[in-house]
Each structure stands twice: as C-alpha cells, then as structure tokens.
N, C-alpha and C positions, 0 to 999 in steps of 0.2 A: 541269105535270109537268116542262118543261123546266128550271124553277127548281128543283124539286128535285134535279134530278141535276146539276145547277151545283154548288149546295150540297155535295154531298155528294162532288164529285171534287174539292173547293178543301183544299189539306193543312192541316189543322191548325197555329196558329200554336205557335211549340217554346218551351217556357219556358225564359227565361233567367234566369242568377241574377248581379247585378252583387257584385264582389268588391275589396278594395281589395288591393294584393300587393304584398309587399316582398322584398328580401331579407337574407339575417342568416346568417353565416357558410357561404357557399356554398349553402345552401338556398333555394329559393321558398316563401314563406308565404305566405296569404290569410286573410283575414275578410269576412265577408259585411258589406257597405255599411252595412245596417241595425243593426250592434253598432258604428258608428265615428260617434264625437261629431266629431271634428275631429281635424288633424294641426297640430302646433307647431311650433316651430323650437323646441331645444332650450335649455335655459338655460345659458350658461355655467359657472354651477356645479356642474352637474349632469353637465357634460359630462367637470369634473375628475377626478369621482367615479364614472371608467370598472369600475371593478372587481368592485362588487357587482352578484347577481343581482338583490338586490330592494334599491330605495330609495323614498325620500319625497319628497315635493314638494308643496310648497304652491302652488296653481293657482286664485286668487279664492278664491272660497268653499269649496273642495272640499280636502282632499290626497289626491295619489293615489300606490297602488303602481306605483313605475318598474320594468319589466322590464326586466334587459338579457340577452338570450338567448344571446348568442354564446358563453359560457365553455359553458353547458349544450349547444348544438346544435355545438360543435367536439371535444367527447369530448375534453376536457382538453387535447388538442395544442399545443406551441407557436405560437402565431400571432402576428402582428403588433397590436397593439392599435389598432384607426381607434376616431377620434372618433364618436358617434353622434348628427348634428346635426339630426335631426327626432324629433318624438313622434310616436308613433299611437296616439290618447287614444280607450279604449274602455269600453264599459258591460258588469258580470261583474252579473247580477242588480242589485242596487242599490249595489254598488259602483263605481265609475270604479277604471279602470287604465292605464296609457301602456307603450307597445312601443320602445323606445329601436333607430333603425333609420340608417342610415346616409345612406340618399340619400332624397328622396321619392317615397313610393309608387306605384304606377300603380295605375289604375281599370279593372279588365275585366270584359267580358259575357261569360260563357260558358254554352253550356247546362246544362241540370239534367244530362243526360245523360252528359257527362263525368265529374261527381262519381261517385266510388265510396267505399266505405268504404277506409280503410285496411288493409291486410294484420295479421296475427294478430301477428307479428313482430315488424312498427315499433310495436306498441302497448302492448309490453311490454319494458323495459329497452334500447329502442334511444333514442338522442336524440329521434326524433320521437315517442317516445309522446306528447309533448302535443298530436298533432296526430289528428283522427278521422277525417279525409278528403282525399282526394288526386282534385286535378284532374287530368286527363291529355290534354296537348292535343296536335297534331300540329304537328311543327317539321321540314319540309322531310322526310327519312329518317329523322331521329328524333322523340323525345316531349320533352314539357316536362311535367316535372311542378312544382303547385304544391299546397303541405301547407297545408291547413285546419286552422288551432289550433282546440282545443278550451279558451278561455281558465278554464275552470275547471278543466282540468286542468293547465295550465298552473301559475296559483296554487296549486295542490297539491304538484306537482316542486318548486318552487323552496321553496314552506313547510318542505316536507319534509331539505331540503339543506342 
C-alpha cells in the first residue's frame, strides 16, 4: 500500500515541446524541431537577392521556396535592409521550404502549457496572421512572446501578394 501512495503523490512529468526560434523583423518566431530539416548558411547569391518575398534555390536534389519575411512582418515601414545569412530549411507537407533569418536560431524546451492559440485579431490581416500560436514565457516582470508559423499559411500570404 505504501508503494501505492508513493506512486500516486510523485507529480506527473509536464510535456515539453522543443522549438527552434528566430528572429525576423522584431518578432520572435518558432517551429516545432520536428518540421526543421537543417539550418544553412546562406548563399551568397541568394543573399544578393534581399528583396523578394519568395525565391528559388537549388539545394542538391531539391529546390526550395526561400522565404524572406521581413518586408511582410514589418507592415511595409522603412527599415534598414540586413543581410539574411542563415536558412531555416523546413518540410510544408511534401514540399521543402527555407526561412531566410538573420542570425542562428536557438533551440528551446518549453512546456505544452505555455502554447496558446493565437488571438482572433493577429489571425486575421495583422502581419502575424501566418502565425497560429504564441508562446508566452515569463521574462523577469515581463513576457516574451514567441509566434508559431503556421508554414502553410505562410505559403499562402506570400502566394497571395
């Protein structure tokens, strides 16, 4: 009997869910570990060809759609134009696609728990509608939030534009 009530006052272990997170015109993004083939260093060519939201790129066997997000998540403002010297080469169903991002990503665990759905708002004509869920973690008196793409909607905005 004693093992059972062991058992049963030991807490639950808390599901985490590892994420990869970048950032891209002031924003935090993420993707879940599990949708990211690898990260690249960008090509120099591709680096020239800062200005479109969607490009091409021959990568081995594959070519993939290059995202570059900053003109869509900066609401057209003038900003300074940085170089974007890493990929984040990701799997959209049977497609491959690369996230053109500035610096290299970091790697976080966070619980399931923090994940919430996005607000009704951001999901509809705000920049982050490509985004379907926001981490929300605690940073000393304030929050960090990081936006979950939803890479198929993503592909969709920018087809669309």
């Amino acid at each position: 009997m004693n093992q059972v009530m062991n058992r049963s006052q030991t807490p639950a272990k808390s599901e985490t869910v590892r994420l990869i997170v970048f950032a891209i015109a002031g924003y935090r993004l993420g993707l879940p570990v599990d949708q990211i083939l690898r990260v690249v260093n960008c090509p120099e060519e591709l680096k020239a060809q800062s200005s479109e939201r969607l490009e091409l790129l021959p990568l081995g066997q594959h070519t993939l759609s290059v995202l570059n997000l900053r003109s869509h998540l900066s609401l057209n403002q003038a900003r300074p134009t940085l170089e974007s010297d890493f990929l984040v080469v990701a799997k959209v169903g049977a497609e491959l696609c690369a996230i053109r991002v500035d610096a290299p990503p970091d790697l976080i665990e966070v619980e399931a728990a923090t994940i919430r759905q996005l607000p009704a708002p951001y999901r509809q004509g705000h920049p982050l509608s490509i985004a379907n869920q926001v981490v929300v973690l605690p940073q000393g008196k304030a929050t960090l939030a990081i936006f979950l793409l939803d890479l198929k909607r993503v592909l969709t905005k920018l087809e669309s534009l």
